[in-house]
C-alpha positions as CSV (number, residue, x, y, z in Angstrom):
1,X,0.0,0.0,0.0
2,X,1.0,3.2,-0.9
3,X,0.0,6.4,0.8
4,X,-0.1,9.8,-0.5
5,X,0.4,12.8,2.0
6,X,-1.7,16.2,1.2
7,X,-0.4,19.5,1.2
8,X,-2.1,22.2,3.0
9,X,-1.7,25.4,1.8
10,X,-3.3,28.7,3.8
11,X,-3.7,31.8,2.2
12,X,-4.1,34.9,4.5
13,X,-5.6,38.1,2.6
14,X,-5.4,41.6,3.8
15,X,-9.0,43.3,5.2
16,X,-10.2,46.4,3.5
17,X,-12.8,48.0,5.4
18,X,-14.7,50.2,4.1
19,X,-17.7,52.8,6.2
20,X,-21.1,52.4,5.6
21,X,-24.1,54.6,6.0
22,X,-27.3,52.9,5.2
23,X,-29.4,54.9,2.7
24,X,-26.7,57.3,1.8
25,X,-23.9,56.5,-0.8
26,X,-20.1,55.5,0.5
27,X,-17.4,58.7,0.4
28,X,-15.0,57.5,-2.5
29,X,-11.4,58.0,-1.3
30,X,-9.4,60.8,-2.4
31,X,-6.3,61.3,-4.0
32,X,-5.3,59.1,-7.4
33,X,-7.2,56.1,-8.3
34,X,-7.3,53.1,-6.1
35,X,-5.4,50.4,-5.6
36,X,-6.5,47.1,-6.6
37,X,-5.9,44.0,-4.6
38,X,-4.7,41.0,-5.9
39,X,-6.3,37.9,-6.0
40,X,-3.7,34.7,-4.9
41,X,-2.9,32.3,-7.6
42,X,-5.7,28.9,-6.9
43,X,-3.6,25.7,-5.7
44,X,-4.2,23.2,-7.6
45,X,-5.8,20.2,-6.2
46,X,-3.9,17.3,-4.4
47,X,-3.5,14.2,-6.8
48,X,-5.7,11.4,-6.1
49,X,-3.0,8.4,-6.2
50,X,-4.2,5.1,-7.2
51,X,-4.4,2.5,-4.0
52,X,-3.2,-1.1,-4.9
53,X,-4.2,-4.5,-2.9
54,X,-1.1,-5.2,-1.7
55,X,-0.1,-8.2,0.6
56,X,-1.5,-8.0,4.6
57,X,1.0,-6.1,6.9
58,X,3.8,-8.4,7.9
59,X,3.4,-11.2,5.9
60,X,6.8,-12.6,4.7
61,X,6.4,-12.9,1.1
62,X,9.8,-13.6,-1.4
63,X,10.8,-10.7,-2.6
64,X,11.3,-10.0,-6.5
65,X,14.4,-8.8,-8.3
66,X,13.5,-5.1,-9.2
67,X,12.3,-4.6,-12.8
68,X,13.6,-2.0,-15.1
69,X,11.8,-1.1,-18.1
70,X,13.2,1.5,-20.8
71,X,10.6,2.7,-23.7
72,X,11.8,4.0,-26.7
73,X,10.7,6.5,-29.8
74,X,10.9,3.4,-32.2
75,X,8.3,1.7,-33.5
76,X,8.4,-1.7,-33.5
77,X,6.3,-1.3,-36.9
78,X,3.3,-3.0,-35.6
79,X,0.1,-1.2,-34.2
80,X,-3.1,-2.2,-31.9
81,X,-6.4,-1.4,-33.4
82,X,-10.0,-1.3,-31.9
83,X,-11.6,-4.1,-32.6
84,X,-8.6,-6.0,-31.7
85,X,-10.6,-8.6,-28.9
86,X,-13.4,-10.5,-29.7
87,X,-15.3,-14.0,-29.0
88,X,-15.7,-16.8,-30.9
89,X,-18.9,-18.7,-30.7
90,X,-20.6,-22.2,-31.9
91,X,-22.8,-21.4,-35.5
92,X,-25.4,-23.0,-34.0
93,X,-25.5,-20.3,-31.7
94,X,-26.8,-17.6,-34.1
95,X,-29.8,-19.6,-33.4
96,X,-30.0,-18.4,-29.7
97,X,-32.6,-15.7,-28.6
98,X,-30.1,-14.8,-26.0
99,X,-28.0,-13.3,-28.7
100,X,-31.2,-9.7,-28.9
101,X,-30.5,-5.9,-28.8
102,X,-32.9,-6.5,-26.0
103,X,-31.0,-8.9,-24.0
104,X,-29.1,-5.7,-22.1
105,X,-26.5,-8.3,-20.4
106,X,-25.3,-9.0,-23.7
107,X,-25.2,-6.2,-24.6
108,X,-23.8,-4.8,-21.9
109,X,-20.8,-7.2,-22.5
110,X,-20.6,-6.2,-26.0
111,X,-20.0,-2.9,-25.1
112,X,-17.1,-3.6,-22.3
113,X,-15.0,-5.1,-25.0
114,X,-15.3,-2.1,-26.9
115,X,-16.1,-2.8,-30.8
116,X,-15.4,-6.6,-30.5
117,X,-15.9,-8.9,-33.0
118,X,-18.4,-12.2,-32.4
119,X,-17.2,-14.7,-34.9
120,X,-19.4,-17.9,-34.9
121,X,-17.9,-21.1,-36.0
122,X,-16.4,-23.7,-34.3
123,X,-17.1,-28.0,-34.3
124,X,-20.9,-27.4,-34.8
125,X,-20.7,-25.9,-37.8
126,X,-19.8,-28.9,-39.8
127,X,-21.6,-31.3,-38.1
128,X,-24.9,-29.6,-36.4
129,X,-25.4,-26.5,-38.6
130,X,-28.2,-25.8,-41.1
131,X,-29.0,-22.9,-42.9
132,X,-31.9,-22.7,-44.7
133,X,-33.8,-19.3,-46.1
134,X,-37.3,-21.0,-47.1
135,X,-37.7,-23.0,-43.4
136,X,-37.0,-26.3,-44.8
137,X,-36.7,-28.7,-42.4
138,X,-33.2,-30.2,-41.3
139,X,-32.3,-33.4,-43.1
140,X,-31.6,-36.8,-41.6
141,X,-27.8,-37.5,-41.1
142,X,-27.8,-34.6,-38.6
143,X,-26.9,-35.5,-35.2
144,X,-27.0,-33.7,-31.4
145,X,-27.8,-34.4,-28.0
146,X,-29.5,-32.8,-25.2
147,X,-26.1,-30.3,-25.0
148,X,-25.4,-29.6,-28.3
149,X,-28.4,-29.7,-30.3
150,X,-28.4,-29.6,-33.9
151,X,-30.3,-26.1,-35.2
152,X,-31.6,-24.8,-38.3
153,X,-30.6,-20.9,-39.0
154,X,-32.4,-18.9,-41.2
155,X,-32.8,-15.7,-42.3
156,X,-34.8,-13.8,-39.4
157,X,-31.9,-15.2,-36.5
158,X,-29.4,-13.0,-38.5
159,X,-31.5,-10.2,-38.8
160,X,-31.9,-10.3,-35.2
161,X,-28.2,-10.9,-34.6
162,X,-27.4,-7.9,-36.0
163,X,-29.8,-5.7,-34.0
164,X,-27.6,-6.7,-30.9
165,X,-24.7,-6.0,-33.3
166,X,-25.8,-2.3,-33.6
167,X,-26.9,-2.1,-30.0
168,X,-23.5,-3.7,-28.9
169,X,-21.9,-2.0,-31.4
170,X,-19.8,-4.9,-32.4
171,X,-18.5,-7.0,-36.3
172,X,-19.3,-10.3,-37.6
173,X,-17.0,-12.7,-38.7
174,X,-18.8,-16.0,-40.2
175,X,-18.2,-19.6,-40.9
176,X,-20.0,-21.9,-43.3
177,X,-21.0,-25.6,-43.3
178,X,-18.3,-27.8,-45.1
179,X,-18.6,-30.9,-43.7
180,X,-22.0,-31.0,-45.8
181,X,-20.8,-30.4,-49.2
182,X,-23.4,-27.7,-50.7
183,X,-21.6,-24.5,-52.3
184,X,-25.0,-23.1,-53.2
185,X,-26.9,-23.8,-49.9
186,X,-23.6,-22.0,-48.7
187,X,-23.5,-19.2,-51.2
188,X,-27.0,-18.5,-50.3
189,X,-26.4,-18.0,-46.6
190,X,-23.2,-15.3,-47.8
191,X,-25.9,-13.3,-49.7
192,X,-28.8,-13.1,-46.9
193,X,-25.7,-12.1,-44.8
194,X,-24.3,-9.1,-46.9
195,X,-27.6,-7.8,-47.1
196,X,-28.1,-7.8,-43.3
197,X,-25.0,-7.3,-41.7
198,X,-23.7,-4.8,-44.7
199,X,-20.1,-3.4,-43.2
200,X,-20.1,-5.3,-39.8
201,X,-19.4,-8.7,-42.1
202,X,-15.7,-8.7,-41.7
203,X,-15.5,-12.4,-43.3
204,X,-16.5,-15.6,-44.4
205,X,-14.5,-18.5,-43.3
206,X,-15.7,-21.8,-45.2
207,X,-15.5,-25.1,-42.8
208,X,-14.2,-24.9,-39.2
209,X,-10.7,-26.5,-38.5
210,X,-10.7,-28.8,-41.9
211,X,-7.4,-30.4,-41.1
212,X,-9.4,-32.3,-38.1
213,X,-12.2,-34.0,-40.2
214,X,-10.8,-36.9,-40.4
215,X,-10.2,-36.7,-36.5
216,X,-13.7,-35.2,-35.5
217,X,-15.9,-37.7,-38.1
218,X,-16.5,-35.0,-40.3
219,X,-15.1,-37.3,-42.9
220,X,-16.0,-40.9,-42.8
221,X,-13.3,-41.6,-45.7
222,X,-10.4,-39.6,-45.2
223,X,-10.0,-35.9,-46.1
224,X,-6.6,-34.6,-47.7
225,X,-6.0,-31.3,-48.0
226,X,-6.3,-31.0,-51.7
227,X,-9.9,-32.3,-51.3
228,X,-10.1,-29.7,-48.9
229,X,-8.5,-26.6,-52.3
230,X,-10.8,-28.4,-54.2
231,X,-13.9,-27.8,-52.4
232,X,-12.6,-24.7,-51.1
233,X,-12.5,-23.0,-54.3
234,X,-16.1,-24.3,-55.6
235,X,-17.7,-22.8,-52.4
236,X,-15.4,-19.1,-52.8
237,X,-17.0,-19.0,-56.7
238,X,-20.3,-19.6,-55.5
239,X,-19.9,-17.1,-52.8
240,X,-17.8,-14.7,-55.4
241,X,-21.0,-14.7,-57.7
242,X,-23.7,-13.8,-54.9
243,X,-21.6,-11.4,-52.8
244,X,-18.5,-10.5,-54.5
245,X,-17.2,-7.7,-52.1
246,X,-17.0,-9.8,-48.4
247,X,-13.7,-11.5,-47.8
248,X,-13.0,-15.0,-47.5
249,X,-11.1,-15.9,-44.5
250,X,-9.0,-19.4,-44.2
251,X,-7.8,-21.9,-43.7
252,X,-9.0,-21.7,-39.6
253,X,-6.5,-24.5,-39.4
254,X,-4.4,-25.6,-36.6
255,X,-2.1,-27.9,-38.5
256,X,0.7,-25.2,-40.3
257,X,0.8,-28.0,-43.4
258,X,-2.6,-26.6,-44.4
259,X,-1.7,-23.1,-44.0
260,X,0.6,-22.7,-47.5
261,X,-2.2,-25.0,-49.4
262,X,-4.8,-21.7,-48.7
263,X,-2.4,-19.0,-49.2
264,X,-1.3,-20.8,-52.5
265,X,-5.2,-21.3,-53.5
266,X,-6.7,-19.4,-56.6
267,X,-9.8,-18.2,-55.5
268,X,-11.5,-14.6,-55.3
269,X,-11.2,-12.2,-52.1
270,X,-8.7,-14.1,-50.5
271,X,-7.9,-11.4,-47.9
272,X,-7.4,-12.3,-45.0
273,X,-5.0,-15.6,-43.4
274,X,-6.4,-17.6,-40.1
275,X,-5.3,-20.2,-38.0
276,X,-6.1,-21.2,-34.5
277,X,-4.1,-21.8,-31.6
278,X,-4.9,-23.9,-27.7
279,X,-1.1,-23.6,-26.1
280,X,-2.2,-26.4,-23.8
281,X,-3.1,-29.5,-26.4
282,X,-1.9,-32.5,-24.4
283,X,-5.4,-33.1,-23.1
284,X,-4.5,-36.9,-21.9
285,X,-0.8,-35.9,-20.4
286,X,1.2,-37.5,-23.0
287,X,3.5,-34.1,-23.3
288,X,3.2,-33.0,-19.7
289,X,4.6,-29.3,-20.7
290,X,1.4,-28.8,-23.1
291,X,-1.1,-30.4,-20.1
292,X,-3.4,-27.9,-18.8
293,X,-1.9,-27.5,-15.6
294,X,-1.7,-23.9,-13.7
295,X,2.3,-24.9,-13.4
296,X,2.3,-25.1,-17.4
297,X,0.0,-21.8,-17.3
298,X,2.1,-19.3,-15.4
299,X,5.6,-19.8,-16.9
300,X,8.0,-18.9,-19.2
301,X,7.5,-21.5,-21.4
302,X,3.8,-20.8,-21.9
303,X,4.9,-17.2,-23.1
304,X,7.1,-18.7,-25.4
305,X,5.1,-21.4,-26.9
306,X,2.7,-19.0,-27.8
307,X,4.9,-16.3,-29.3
308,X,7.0,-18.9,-31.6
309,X,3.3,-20.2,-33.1
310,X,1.7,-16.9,-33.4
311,X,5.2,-16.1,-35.0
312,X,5.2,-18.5,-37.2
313,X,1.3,-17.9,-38.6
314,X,2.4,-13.9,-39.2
315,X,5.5,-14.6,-41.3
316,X,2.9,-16.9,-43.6
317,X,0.5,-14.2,-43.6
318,X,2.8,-11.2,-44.6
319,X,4.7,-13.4,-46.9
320,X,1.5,-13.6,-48.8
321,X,0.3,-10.1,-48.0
322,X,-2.5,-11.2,-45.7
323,X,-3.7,-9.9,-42.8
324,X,-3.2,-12.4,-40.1
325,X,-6.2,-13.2,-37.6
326,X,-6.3,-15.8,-34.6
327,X,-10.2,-15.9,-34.4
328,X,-10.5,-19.2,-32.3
329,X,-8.1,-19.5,-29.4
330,X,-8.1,-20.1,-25.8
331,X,-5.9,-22.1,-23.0
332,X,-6.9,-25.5,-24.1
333,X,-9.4,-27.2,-26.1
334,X,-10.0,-30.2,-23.4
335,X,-13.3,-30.6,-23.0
336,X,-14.4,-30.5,-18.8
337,X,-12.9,-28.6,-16.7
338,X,-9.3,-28.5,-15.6
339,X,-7.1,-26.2,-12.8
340,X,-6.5,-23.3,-15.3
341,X,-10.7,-22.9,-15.7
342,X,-12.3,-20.3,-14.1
343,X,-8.6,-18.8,-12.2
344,X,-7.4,-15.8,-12.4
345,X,-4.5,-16.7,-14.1
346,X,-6.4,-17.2,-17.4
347,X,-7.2,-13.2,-17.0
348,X,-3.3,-12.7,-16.7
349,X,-2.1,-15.1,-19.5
350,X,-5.5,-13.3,-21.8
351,X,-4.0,-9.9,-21.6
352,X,-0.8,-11.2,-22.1
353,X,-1.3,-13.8,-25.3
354,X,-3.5,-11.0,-26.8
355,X,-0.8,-7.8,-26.3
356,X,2.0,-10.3,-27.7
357,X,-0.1,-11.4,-30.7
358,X,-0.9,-7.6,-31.8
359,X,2.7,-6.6,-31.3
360,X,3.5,-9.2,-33.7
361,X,0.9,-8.0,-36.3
362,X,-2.1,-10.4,-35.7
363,X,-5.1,-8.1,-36.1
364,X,-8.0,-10.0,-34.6
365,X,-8.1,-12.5,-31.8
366,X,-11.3,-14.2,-30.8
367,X,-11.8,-16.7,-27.8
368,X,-13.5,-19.2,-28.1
369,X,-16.6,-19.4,-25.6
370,X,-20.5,-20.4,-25.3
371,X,-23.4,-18.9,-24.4
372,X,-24.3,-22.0,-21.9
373,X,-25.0,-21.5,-17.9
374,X,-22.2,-20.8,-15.9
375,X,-23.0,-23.9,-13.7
376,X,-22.2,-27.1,-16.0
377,X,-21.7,-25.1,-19.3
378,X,-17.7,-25.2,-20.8
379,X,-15.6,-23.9,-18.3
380,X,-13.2,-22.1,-20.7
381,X,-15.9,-20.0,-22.0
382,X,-15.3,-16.4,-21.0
383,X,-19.1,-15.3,-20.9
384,X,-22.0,-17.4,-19.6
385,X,-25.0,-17.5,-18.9
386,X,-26.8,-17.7,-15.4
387,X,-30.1,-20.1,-15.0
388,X,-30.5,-24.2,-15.3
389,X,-27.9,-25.8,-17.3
390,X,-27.4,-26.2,-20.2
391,X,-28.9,-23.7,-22.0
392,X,-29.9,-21.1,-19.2
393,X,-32.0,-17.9,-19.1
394,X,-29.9,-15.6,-21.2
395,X,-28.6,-13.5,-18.5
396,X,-25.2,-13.3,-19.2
397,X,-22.0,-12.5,-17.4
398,X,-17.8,-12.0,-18.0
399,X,-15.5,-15.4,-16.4
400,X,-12.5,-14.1,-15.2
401,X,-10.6,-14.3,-19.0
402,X,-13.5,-12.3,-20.0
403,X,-12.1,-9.1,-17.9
404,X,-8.5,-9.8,-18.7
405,X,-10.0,-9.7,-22.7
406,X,-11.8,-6.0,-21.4
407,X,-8.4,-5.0,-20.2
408,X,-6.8,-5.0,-23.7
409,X,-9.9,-3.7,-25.5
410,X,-10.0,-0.5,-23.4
411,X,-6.8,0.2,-24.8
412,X,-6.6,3.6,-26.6
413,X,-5.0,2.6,-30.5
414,X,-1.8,2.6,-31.3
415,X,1.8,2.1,-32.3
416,X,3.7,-0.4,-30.4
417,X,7.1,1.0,-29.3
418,X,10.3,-0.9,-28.8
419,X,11.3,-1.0,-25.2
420,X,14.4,-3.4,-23.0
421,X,13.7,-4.9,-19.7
422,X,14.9,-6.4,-17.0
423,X,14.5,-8.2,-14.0
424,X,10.8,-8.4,-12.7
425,X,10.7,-12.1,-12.6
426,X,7.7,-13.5,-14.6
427,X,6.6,-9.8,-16.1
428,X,6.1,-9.1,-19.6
429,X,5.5,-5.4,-21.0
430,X,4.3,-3.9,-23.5
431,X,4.6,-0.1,-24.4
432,X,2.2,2.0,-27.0
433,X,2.4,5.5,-29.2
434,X,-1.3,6.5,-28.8
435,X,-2.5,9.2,-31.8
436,X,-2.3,12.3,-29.2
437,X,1.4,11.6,-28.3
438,X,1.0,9.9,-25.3
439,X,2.5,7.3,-24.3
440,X,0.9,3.8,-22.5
441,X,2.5,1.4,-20.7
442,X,0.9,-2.6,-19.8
443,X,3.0,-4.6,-17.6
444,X,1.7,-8.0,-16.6
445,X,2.5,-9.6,-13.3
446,X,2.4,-13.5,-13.8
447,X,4.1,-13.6,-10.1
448,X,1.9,-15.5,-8.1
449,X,0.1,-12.8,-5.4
450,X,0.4,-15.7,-2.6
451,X,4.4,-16.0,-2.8
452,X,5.5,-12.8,-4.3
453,X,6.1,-9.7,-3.0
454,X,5.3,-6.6,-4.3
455,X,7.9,-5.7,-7.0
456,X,10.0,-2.1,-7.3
457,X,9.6,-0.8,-10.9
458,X,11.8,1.6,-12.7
459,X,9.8,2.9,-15.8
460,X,11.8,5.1,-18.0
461,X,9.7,6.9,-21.1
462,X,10.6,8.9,-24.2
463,X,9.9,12.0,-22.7
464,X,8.9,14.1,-19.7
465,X,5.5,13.1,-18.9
466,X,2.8,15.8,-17.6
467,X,0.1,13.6,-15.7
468,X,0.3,9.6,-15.3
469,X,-2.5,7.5,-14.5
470,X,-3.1,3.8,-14.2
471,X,-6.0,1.2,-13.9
472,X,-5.3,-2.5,-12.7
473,X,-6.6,-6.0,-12.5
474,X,-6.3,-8.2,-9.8
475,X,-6.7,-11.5,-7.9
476,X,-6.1,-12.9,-4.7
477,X,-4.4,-16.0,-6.3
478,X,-3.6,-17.7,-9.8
479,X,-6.5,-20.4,-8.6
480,X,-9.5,-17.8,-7.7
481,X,-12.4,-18.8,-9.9
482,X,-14.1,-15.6,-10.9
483,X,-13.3,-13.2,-8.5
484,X,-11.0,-11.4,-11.1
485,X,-11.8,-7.4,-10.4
486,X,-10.9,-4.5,-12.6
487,X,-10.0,-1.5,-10.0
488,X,-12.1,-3.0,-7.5
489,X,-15.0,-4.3,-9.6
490,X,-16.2,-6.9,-12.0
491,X,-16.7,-4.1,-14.6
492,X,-14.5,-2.7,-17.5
493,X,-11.7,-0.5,-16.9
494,X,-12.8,3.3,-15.1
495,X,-12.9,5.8,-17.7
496,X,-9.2,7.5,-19.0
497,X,-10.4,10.4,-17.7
498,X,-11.4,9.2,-14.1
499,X,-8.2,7.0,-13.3
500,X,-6.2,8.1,-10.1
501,X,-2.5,8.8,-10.5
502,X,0.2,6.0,-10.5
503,X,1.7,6.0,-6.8
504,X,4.5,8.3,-6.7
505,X,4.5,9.9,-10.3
506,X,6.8,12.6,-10.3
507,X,5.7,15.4,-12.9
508,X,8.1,16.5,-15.9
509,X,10.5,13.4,-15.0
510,X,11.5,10.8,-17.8
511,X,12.0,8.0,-15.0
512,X,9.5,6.7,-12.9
513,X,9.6,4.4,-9.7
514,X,6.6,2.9,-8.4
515,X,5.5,-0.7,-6.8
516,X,3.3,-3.3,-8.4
517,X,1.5,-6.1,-6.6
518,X,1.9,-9.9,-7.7
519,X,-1.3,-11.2,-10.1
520,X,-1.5,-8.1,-11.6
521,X,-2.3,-6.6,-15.2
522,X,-1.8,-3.0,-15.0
523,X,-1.9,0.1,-17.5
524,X,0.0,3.0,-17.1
525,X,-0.8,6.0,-19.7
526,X,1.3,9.1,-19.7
527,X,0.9,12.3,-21.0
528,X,3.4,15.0,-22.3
């Protein structure tokens, strides 16, 4: 805890006494004219400095080596964008009536991820998905169960999709079926969704994750990946000839050999390169460094892993001259629950994964969730709904990745800036050139709150900032399930304007020193 002292400042100003006489008009004083007195120059108020949860008094906690961060004037040549953040939902879910302009929790949620993007998608769409515009009804060979039910969409649903769109003020980002081969049935849904969604249709993505049909039962028979060009490039012709101006999207692979195949594909509006990414894939333990384990989550090598794949996907998409996107991700894609569901370290790793996969030029990352109950419903979802599993009563609230995804998606746009650090232990930063000059600052605390002590930051920036403010997220521990606040509350970030000062800012001086509490996110913005 850090405690600001006020400054009390008393003014003493000189009586003038004047005589009165009631009813009759004051003498004026003689001689030249009159003096005039002075008014004393208004002290400005007192700084309200920004009050951390810091560890009780006396506990012995292990102290951390000091980090030192220096932020440069150079670019790193890559920039964050609004719009950055989104989720990624199940196609079947455009279906849901949750998903209304007058749902407010949704749209409520919408609106603290500030212009996100809702991408549907994922395993249903190839298995459980049907689109039809003239209400046919669904054809035998579709399967579900109680949990995932198969659903037909149709026109209307989108329509009142994108009312919550506009009240949310939120993109789209669509996938259609594959896995039943029917270009025009496809084609058809493209054109009712230009029409609707006009500009907020960012993309069309055709099949979900085609490398894993084989894997998933998609495909009976085998699927190779030039069955998958082949089909690929009928379905982008039909689209082409319906709706020639939206953008296909693809592969949506996580195997890289499918990657090239796309990129290399001659097919119409080909803009933009995908691929999706779960850090932890060793669901049954065979590579215990990929198991979803909060040991695996908050380390180095969890930073890494993620940086050298999302690496990897960027130099395929520039190479081609694509814009990169990562719109399904999330910690892992084992299905129940697991020690890193829920925590408050999945809010940590979130801002962190996100800032590093901007600063390396993705432009759009989407985690994967589900609009099931909160109780029961996938635990790696970062929005769910409250009521009786599964489906629930629509009410919907953030998970604890949820507020770590509001945390980067409050951030003002920018240039990323090249910056050195040291020390800190596990703490990554990040450092931005915002349009108006200023200058922010993220640094994220993966040092567990229960073991760590508070850490002693040196900040040095590329000029002499004028005010400095901050806003943080916090937890108790890596394992608290939900209890993730932003200063103080399960809400979005407090407004630029209304964030206290950093502890200790010293106006007009390049170098700043403060303290930052373990299991902390934290943005620093400075002005010049």
């Amino acid at each position: 805890m850090i405690a600001a002292g006020g400054i009390v400042v008393v003014v003493a100003a000189a009586a003038v006494v004047i005589p009165m006489t009631f009813g009759v008009p004051a003498p004026q004083p003689a001689g030249p004219a009159s003096a005039s007195v002075s008014k004393a120059p208004e002290t400005p108020p007192a700084p309200t400095y920004y009050e951390q949860a810091g560890p009780p008094p006396g506990s012995r906690l292990e102290p951390v080596e000091p980090l030192k961060v220096n932020v440069t004037a150079e670019p790193v040549g890559t920039s964050l964008n609004k719009g950055l953040t989104g989720i990624s939902l199940e196609a079947t879910d455009l279906g849901d009536p949750a998903l209304d302009e007058t749902n407010p929790t949704m749209v409520k949620l919408l609106q603290e991820i500030d212009k996100p993007v809702l991408r549907f998608g994922g395993n249903s769409v190839d298995r459980r998905f049907f689109w039809t515009s003239t209400g046919e009804a669904i054809p035998a060979g579709y399967t579900g169960d109680k949990t995932r039910p198969v659903r037909a969409v149709g026109p209307d649903d989108l329509t009142r999709v994108n009312k919550l769109l506009v009240a949310g003020d939120a993109a789209i980002a669509l996938t259609v079926d594959l896995g039943h081969y029917n270009p025009g049935r496809a084609a058809d849904m493209v054109k009712y969704a230009s029409q609707i969604f006009g500009d907020r249709l960012l993309s069309i993505t055709i099949g979900n994750e085609p490398n894993g049909f084989v894997y998933k039962d998609v495909k009976t028979n085998g699927y190779t990946v030039d069955q998958y060009i082949r089909e690929m490039q009928a379905y982008a012709n039909a689209i082409y000839a319906v709706a020639p101006d939206v953008p296909i999207a693809g592969p949506g692979a996580y195997d890289q050999k499918w990657w090239q195949p796309f990129i290399d594909a001659d097919i119409p509006q080909k803009k933009i390169f995908t691929f999706h990414n779960y850090p932890l894939y060793s669901c049954d333990g065979s590579d215990p460094t990929a198991s979803p384990t909060m040991a695996n989550l908050m380390s180095e090598l969890m930073h890494v892993r993620g940086n050298d794949y999302q690496l990897s996907a960027v130099k395929v998409g520039q190479a081609a001259g694509l814009e990169t996107w990562l719109p399904e991700t999330g910690i892992a894609a084992c299905p129940g629950s697991n020690e890193t569901s829920r925590t408050h370290a999945s809010a940590l790793w979130t801002v962190d994964y996100t800032l590093n996969a901007a600063q390396l030029g993705i432009t759009r990352v989407g985690f994967h969730s589900s609009l099931q109950t909160c109780k029961g419903g996938p635990p790696m979802s970062a929005i769910c709904s409250a009521g009786a599993y599964p489906d629930g009563n629509g009410q919907m609230s953030g998970r604890a990745n949820f507020f770590g995804i509001s945390m980067v998606a409050e951030l003002e746009g920018g240039k990323f800036l090249k910056r050195d650090s040291s020390g800190g232990g596990l703490m990554y930063s990040y450092a931005l050139q915002n349009a108006d000059g200023s200058t922010t600052v993220v640094l994220v605390n993966e040092n567990d709150p229960q073991k760590a002590a508070q850490t002693d930051v040196t900040l040095t920036l590329p000029g002499k900032p004028r005010t400095g403010t901050m806003t943080q997220l916090t937890g108790t521990s890596f394992t608290a399930e939900d209890q993730t606040l932003i200063d103080g509350a399960k809400s979005e970030p407090t407004p630029p304007d209304e964030r206290a000062t950093v502890p200790g800012f010293q106006v007009g001086s390049a170098t700043q020193a403060f303290k930052l509490t373990a299991g902390t996110a934290t943005v620093l913005h400075f002005t010049y």
